[in-house]
PyMOL Python script that loads the backbone (N, CA, C, O; Angstrom):
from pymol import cmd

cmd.read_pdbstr("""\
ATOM      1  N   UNK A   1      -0.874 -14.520  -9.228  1.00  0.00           N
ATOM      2  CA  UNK A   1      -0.204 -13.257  -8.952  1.00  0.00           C
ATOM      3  C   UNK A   1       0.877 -13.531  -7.903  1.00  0.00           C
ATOM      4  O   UNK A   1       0.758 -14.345  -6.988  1.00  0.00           O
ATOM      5  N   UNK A   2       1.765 -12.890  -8.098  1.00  0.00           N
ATOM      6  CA  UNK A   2       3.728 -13.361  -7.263  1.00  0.00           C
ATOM      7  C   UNK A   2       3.137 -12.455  -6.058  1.00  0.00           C
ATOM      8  O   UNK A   2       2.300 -11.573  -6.257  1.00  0.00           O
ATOM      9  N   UNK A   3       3.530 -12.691  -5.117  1.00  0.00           N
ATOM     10  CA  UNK A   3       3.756 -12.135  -3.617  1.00  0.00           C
ATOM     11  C   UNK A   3       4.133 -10.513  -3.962  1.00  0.00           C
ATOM     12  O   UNK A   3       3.508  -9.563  -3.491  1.00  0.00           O
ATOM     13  N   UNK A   4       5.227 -10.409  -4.837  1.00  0.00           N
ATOM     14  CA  UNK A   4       5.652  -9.049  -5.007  1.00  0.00           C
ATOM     15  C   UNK A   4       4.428  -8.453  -5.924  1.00  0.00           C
ATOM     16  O   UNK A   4       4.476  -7.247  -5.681  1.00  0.00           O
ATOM     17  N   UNK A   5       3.670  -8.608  -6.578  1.00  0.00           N
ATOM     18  CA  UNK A   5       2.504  -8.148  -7.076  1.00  0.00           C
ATOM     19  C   UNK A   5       1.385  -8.042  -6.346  1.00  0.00           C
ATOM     20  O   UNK A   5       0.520  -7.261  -6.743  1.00  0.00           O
ATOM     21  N   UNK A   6       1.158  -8.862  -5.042  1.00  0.00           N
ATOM     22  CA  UNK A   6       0.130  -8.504  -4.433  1.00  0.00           C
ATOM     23  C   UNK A   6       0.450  -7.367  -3.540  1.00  0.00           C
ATOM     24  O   UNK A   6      -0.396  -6.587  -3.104  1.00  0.00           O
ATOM     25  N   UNK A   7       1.467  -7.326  -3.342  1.00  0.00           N
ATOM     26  CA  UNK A   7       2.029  -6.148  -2.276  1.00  0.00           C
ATOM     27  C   UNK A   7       1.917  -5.036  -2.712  1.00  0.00           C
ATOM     28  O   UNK A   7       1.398  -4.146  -2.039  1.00  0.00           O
ATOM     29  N   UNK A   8       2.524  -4.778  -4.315  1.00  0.00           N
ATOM     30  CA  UNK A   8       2.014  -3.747  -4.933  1.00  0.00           C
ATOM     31  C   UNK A   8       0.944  -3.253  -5.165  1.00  0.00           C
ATOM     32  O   UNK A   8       0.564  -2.086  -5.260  1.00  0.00           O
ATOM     33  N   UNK A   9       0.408  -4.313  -5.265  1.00  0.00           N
ATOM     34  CA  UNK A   9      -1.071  -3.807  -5.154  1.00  0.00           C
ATOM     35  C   UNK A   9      -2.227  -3.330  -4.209  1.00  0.00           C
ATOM     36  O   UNK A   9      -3.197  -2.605  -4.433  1.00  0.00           O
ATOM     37  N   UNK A  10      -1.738  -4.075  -2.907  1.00  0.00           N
ATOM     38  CA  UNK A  10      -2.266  -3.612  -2.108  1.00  0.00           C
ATOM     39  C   UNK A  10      -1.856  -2.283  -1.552  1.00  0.00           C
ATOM     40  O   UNK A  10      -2.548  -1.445  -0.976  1.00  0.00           O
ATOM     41  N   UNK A  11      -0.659  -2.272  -1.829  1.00  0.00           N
ATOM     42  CA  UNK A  11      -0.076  -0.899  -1.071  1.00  0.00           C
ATOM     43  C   UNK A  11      -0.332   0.542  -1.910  1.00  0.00           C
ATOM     44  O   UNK A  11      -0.272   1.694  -1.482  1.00  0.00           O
ATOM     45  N   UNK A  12      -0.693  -0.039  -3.505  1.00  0.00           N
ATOM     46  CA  UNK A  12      -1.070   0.961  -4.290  1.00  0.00           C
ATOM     47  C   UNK A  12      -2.539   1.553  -3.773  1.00  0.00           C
ATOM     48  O   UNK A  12      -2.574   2.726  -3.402  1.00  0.00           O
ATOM     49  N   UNK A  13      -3.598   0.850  -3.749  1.00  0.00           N
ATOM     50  CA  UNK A  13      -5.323   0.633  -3.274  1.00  0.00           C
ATOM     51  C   UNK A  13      -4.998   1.655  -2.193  1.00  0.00           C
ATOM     52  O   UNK A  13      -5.598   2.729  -2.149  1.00  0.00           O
ATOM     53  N   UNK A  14      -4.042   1.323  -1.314  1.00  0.00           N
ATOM     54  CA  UNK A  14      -4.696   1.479   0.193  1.00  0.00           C
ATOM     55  C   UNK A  14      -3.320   3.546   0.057  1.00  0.00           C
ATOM     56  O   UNK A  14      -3.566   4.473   0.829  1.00  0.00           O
ATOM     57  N   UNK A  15      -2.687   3.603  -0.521  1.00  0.00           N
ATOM     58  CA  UNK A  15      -1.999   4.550  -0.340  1.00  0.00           C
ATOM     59  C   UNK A  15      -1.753   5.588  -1.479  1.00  0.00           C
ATOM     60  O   UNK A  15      -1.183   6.659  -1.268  1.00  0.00           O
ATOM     61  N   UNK A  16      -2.231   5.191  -2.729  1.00  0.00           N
ATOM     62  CA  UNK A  16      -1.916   5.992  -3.861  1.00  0.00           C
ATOM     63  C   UNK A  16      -0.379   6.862  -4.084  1.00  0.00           C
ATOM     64  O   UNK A  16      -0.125   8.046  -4.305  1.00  0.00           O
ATOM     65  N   UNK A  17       0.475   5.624  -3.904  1.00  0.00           N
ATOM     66  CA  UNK A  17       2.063   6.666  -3.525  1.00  0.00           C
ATOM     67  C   UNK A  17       2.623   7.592  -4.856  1.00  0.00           C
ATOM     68  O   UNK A  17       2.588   7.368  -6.066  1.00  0.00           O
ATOM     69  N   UNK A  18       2.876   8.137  -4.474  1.00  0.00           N
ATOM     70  CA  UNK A  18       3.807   8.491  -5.258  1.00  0.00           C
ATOM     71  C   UNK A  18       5.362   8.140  -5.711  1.00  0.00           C
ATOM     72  O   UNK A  18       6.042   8.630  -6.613  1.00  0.00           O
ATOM     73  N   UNK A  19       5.583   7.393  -5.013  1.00  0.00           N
ATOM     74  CA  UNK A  19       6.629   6.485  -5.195  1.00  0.00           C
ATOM     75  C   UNK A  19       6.399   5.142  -4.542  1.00  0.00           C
ATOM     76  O   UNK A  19       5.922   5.028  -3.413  1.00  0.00           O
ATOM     77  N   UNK A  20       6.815   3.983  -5.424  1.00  0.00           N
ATOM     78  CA  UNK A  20       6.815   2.329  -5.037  1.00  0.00           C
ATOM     79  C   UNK A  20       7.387   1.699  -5.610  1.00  0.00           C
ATOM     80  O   UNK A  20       7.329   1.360  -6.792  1.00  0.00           O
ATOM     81  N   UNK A  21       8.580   1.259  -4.116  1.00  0.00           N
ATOM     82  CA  UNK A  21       9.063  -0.114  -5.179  1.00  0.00           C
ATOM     83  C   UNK A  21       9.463  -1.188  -4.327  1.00  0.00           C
ATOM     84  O   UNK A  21      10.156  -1.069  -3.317  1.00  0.00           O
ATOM     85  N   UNK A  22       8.836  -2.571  -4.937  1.00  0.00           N
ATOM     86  CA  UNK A  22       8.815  -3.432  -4.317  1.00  0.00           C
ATOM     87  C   UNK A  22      10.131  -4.266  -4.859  1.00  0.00           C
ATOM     88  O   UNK A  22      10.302  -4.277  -6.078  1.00  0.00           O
ATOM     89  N   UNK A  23      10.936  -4.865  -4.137  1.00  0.00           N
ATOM     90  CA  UNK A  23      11.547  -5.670  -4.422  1.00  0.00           C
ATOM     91  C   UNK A  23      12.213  -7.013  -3.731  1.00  0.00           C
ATOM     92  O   UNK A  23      13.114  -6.995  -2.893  1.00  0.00           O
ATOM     93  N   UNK A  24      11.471  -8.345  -4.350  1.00  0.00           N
ATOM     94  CA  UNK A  24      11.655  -9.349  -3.727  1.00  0.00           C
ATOM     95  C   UNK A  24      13.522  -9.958  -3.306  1.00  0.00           C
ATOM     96  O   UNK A  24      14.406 -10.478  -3.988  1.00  0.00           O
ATOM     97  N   UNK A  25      13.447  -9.660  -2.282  1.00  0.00           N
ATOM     98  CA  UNK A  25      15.333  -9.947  -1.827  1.00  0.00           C
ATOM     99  C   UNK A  25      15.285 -11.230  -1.530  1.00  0.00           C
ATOM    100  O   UNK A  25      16.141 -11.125  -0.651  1.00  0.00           O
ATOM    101  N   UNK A  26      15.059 -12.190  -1.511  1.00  0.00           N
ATOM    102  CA  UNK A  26      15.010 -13.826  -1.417  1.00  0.00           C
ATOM    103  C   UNK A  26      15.774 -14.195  -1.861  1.00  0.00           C
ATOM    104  O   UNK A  26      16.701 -14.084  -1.058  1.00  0.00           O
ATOM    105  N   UNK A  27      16.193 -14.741  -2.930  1.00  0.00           N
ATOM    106  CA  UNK A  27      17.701 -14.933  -3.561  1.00  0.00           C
ATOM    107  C   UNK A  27      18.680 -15.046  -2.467  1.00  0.00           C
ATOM    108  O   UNK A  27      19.066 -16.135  -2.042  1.00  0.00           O
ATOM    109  N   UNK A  28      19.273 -13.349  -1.795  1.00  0.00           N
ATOM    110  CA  UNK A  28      19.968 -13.547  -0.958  1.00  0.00           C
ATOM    111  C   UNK A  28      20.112 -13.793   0.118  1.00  0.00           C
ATOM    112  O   UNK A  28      21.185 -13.477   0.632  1.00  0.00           O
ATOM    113  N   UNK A  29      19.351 -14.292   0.712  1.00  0.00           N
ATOM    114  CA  UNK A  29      18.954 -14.964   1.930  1.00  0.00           C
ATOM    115  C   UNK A  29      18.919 -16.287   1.682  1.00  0.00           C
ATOM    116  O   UNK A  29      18.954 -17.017   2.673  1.00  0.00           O
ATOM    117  N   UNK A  30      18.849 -16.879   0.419  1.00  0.00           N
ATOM    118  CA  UNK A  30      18.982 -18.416   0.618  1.00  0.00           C
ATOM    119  C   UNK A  30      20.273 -19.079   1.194  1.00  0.00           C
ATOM    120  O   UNK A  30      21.441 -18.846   0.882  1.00  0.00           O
ATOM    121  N   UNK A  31      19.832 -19.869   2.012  1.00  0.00           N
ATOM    122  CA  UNK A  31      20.451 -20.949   3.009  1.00  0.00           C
ATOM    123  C   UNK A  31      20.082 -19.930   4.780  1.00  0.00           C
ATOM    124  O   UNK A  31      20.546 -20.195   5.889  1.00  0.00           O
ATOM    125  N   UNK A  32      19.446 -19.183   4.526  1.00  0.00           N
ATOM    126  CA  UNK A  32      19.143 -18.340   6.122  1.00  0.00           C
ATOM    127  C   UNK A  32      17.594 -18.999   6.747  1.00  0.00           C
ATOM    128  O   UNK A  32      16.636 -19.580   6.238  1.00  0.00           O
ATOM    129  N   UNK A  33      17.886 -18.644   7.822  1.00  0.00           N
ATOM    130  CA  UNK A  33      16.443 -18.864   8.828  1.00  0.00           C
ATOM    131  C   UNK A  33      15.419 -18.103   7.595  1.00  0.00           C
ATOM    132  O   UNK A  33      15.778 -17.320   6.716  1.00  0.00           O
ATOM    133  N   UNK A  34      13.946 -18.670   7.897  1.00  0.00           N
ATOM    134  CA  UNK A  34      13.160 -17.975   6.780  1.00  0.00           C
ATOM    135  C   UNK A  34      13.041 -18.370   5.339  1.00  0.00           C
ATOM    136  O   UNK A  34      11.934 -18.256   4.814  1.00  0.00           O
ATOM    137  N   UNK A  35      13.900 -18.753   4.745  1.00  0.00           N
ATOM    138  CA  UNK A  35      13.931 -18.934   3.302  1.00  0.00           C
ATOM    139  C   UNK A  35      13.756 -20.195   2.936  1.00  0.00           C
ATOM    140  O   UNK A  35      14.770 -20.771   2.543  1.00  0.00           O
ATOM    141  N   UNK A  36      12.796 -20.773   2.950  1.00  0.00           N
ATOM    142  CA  UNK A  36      12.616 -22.224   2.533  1.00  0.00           C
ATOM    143  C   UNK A  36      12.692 -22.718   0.968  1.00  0.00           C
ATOM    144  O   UNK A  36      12.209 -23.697   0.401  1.00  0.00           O
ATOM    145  N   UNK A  37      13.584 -21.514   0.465  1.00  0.00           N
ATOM    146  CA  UNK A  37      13.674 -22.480  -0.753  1.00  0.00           C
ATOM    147  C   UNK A  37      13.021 -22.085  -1.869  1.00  0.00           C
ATOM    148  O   UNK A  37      13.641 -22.027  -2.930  1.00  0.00           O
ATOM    149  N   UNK A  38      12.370 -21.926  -1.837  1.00  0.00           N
ATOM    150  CA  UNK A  38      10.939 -21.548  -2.873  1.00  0.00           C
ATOM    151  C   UNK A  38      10.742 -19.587  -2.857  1.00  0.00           C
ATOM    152  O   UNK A  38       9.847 -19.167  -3.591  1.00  0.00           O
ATOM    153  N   UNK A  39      11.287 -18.877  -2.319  1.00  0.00           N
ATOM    154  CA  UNK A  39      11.704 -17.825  -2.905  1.00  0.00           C
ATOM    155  C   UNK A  39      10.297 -16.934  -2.117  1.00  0.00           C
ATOM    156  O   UNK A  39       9.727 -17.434  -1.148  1.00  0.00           O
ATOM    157  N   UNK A  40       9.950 -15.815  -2.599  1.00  0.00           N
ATOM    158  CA  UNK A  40       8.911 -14.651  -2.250  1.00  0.00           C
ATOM    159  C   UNK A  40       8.681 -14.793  -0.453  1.00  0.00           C
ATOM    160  O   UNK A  40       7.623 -15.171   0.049  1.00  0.00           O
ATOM    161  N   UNK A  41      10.051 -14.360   0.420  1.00  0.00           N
ATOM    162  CA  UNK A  41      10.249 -15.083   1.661  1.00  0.00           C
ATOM    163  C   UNK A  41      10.710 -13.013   2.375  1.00  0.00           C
ATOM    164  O   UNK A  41      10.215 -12.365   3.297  1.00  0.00           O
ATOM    165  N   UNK A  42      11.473 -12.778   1.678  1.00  0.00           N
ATOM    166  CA  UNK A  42      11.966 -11.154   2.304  1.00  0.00           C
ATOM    167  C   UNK A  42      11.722 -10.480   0.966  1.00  0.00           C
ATOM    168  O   UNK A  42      11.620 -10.940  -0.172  1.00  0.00           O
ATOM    169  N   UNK A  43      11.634  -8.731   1.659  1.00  0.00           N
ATOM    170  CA  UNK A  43      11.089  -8.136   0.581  1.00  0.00           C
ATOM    171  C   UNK A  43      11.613  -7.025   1.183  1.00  0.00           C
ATOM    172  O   UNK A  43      11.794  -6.999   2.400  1.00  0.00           O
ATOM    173  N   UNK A  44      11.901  -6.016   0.399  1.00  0.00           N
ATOM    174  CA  UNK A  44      12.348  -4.380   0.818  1.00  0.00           C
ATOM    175  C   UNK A  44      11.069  -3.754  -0.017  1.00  0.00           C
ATOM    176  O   UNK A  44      10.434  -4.116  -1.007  1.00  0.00           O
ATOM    177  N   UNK A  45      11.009  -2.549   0.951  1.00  0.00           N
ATOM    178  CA  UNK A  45       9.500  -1.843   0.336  1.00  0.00           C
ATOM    179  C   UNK A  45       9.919  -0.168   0.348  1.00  0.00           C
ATOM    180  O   UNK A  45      10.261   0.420   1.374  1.00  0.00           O
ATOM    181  N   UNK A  46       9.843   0.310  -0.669  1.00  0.00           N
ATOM    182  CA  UNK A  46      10.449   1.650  -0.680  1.00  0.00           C
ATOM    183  C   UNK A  46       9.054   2.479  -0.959  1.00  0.00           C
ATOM    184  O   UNK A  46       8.769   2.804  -2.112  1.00  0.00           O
ATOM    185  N   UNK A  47       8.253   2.785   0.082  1.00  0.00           N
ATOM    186  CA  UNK A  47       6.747   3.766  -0.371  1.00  0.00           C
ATOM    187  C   UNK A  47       6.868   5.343   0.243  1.00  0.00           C
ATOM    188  O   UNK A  47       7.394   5.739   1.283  1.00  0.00           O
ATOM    189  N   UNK A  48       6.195   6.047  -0.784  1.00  0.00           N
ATOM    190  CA  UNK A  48       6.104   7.632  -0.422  1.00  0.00           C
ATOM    191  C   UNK A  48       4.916   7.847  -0.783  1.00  0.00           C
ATOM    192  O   UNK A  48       4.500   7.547  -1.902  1.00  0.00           O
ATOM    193  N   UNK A  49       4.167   8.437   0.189  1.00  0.00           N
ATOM    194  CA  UNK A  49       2.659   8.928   0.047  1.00  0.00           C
ATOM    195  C   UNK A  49       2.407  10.043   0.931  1.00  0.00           C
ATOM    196  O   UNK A  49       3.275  10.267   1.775  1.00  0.00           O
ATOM    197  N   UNK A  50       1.379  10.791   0.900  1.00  0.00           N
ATOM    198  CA  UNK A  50       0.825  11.569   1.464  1.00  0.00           C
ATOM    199  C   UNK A  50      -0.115  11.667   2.651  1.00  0.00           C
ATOM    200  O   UNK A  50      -0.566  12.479   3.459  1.00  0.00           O
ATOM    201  N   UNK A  51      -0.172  10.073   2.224  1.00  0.00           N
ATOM    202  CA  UNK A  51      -1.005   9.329   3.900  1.00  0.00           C
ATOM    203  C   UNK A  51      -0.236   9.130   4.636  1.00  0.00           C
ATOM    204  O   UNK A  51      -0.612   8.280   5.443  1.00  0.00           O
ATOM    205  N   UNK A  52       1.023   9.599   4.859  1.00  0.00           N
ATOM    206  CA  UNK A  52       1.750   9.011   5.906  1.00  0.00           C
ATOM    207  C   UNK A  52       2.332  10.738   6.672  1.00  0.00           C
ATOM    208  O   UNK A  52       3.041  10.548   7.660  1.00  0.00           O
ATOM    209  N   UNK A  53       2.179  11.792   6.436  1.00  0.00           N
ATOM    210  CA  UNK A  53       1.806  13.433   6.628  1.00  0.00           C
ATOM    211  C   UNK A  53       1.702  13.154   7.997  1.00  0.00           C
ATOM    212  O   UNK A  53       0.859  12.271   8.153  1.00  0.00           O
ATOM    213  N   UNK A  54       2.238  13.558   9.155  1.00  0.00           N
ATOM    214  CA  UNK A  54       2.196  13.798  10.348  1.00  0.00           C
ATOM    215  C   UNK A  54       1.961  12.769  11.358  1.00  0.00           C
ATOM    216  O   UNK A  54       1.586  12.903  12.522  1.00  0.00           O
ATOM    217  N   UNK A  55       2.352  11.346  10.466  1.00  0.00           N
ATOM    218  CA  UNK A  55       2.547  10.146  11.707  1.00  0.00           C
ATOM    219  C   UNK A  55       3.854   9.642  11.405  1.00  0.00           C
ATOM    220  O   UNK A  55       4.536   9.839  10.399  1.00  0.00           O
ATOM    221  N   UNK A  56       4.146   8.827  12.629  1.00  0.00           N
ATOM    222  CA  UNK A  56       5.370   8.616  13.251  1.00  0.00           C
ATOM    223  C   UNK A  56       5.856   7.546  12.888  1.00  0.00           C
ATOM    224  O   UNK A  56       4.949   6.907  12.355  1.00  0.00           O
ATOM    225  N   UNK A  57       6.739   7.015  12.878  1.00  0.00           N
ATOM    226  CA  UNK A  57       7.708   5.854  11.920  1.00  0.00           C
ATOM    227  C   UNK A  57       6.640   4.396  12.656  1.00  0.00           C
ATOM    228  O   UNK A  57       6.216   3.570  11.848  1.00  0.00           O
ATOM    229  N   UNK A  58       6.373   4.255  13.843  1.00  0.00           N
ATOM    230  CA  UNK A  58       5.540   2.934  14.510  1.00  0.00           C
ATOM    231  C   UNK A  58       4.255   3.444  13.315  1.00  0.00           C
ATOM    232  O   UNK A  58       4.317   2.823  12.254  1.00  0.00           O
ATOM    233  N   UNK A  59       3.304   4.339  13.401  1.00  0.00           N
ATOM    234  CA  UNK A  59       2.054   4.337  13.046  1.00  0.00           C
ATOM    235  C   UNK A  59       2.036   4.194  11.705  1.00  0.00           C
ATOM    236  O   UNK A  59       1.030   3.692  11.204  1.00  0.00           O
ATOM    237  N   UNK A  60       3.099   4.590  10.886  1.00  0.00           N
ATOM    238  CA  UNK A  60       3.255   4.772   9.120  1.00  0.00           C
ATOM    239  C   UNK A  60       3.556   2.806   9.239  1.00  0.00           C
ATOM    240  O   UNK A  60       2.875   2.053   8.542  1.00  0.00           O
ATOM    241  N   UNK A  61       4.548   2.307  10.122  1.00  0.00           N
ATOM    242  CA  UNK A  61       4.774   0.881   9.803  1.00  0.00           C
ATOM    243  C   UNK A  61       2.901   0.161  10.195  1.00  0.00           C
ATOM    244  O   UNK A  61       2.167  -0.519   9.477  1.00  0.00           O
ATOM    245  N   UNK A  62       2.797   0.426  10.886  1.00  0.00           N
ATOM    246  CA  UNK A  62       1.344  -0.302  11.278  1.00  0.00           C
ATOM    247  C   UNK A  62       0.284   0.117  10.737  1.00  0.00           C
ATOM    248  O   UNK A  62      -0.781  -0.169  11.284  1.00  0.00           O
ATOM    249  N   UNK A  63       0.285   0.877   9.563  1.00  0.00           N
ATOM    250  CA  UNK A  63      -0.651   1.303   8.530  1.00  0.00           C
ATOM    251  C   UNK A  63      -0.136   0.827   7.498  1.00  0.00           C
ATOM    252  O   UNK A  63      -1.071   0.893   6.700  1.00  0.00           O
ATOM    253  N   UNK A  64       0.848   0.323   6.885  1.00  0.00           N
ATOM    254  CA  UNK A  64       1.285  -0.845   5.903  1.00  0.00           C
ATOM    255  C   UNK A  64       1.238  -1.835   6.829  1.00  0.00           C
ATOM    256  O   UNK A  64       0.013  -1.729   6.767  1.00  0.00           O
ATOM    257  N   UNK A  65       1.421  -2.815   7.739  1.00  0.00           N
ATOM    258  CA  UNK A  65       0.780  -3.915   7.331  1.00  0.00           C
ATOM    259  C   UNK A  65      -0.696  -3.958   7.750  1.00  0.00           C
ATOM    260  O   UNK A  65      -1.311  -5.006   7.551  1.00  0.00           O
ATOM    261  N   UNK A  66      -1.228  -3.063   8.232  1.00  0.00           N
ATOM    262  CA  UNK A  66      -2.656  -2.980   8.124  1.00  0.00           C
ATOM    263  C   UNK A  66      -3.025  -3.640   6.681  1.00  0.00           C
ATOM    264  O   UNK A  66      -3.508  -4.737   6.396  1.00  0.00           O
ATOM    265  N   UNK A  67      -2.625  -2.586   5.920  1.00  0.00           N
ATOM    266  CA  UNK A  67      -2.911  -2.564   4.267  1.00  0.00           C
ATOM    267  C   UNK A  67      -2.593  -3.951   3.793  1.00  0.00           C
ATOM    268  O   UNK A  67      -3.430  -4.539   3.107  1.00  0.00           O
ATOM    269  N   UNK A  68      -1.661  -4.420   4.045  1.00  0.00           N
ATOM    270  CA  UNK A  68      -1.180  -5.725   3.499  1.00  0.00           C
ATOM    271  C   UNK A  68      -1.541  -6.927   3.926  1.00  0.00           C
ATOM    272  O   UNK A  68      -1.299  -7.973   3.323  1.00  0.00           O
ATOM    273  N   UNK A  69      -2.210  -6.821   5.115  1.00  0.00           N
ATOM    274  CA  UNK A  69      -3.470  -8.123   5.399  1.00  0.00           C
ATOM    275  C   UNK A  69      -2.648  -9.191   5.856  1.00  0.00           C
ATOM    276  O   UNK A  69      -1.538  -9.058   6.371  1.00  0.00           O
ATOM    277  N   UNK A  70      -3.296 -10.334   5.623  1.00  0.00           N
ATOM    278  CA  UNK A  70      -2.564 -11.876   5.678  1.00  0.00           C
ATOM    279  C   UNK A  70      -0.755 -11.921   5.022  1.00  0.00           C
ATOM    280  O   UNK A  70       0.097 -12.750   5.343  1.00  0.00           O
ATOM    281  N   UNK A  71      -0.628 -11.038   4.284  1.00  0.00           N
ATOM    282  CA  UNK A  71       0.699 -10.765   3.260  1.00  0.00           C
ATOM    283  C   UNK A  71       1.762 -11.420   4.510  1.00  0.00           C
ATOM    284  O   UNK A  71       2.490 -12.406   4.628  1.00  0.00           O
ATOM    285  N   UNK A  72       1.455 -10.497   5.156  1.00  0.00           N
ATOM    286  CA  UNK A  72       2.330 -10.443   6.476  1.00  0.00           C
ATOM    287  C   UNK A  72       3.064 -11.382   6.874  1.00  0.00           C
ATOM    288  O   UNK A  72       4.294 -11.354   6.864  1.00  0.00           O
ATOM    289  N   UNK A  73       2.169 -12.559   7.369  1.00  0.00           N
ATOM    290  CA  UNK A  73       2.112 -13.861   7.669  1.00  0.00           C
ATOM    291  C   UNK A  73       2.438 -14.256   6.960  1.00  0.00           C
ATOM    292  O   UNK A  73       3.311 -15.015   7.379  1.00  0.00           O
ATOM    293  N   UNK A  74       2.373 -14.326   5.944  1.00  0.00           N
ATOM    294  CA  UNK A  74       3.081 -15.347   4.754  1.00  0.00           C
ATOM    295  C   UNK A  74       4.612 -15.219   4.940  1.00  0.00           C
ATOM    296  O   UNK A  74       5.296 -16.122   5.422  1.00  0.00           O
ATOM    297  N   UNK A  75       5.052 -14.140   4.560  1.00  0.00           N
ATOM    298  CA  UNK A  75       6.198 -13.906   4.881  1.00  0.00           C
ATOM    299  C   UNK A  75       7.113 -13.976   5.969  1.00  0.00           C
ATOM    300  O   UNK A  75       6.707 -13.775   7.114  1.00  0.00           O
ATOM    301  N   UNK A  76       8.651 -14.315   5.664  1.00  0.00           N
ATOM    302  CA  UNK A  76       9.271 -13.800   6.723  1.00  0.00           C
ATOM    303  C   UNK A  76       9.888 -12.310   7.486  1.00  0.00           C
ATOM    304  O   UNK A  76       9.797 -11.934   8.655  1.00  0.00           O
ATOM    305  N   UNK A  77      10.520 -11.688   6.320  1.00  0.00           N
ATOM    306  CA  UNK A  77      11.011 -10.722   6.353  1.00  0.00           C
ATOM    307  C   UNK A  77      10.476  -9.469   5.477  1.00  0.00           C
ATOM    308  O   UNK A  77      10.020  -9.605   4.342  1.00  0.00           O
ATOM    309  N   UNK A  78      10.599  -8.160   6.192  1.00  0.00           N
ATOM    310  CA  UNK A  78       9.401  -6.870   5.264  1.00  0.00           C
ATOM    311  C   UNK A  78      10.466  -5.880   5.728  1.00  0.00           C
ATOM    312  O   UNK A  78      10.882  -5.959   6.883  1.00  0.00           O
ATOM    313  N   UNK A  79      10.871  -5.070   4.993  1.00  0.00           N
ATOM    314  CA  UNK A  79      11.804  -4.408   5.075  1.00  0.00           C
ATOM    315  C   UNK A  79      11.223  -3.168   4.741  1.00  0.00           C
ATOM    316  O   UNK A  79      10.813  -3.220   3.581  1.00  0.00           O
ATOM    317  N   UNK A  80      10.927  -1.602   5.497  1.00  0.00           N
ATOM    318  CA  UNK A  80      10.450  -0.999   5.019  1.00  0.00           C
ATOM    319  C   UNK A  80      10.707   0.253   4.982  1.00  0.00           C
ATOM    320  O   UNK A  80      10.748   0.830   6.068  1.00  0.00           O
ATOM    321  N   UNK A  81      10.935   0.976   3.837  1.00  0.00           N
ATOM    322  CA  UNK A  81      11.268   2.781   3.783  1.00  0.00           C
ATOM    323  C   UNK A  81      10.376   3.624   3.584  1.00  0.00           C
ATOM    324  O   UNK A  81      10.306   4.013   2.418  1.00  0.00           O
ATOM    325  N   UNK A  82       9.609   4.086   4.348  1.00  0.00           N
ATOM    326  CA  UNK A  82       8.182   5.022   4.079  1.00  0.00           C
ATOM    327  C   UNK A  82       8.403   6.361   4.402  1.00  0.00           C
ATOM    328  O   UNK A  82       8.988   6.780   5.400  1.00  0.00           O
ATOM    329  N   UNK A  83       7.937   6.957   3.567  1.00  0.00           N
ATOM    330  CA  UNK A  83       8.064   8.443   4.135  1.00  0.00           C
ATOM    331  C   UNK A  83       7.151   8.971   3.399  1.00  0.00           C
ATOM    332  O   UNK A  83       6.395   8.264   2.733  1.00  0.00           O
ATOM    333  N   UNK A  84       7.053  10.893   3.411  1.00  0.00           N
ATOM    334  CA  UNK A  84       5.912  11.225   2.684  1.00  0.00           C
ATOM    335  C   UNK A  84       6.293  11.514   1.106  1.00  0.00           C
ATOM    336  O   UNK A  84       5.411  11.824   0.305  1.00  0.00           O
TER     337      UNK A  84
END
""", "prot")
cmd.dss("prot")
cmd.show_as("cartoon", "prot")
cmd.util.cbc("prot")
cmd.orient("prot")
């Protein structure tokens, strides 16, 4: 399973959005700090859920990568648009 599939997935489990979209941006970052080459390195994350209802842009970011575990670490770059 690709990096961009586990993300989806986890972020699906843990948030039931109503909107998701993951998309691996690596490509354009090659030759930058971070990108070694081998690709699934930055990612933009576009999620809308209902779990995210009355918390604040820090607590909605630190409840995705809660959700996303080790993901994190793997990566360099997480780019993220959450709202409800």
């Amino acid at each position: 399973m690709s990096v961009r599939e586990q993300i989806e997935t986890k972020l699906q489990q843990a948030f039931d959005p109503s909107e998701l979209h993951v998309v691996d941006d690596s490509d354009s970052h090659r030759g930058h700090a971070g990108h070694d080459g081998l690709g699934e390195s930055h990612f933009n994350v576009r999620i809308r859920s209902a779990e995210f209802a009355g918390k604040n842009r820090v607590m909605r970011h630190r409840m995705v990568h809660k959700a996303l575990g080790d993901i994190v670490a793997r990566i360099h770059a997480l780019a993220l648009d959450i709202d409800v």
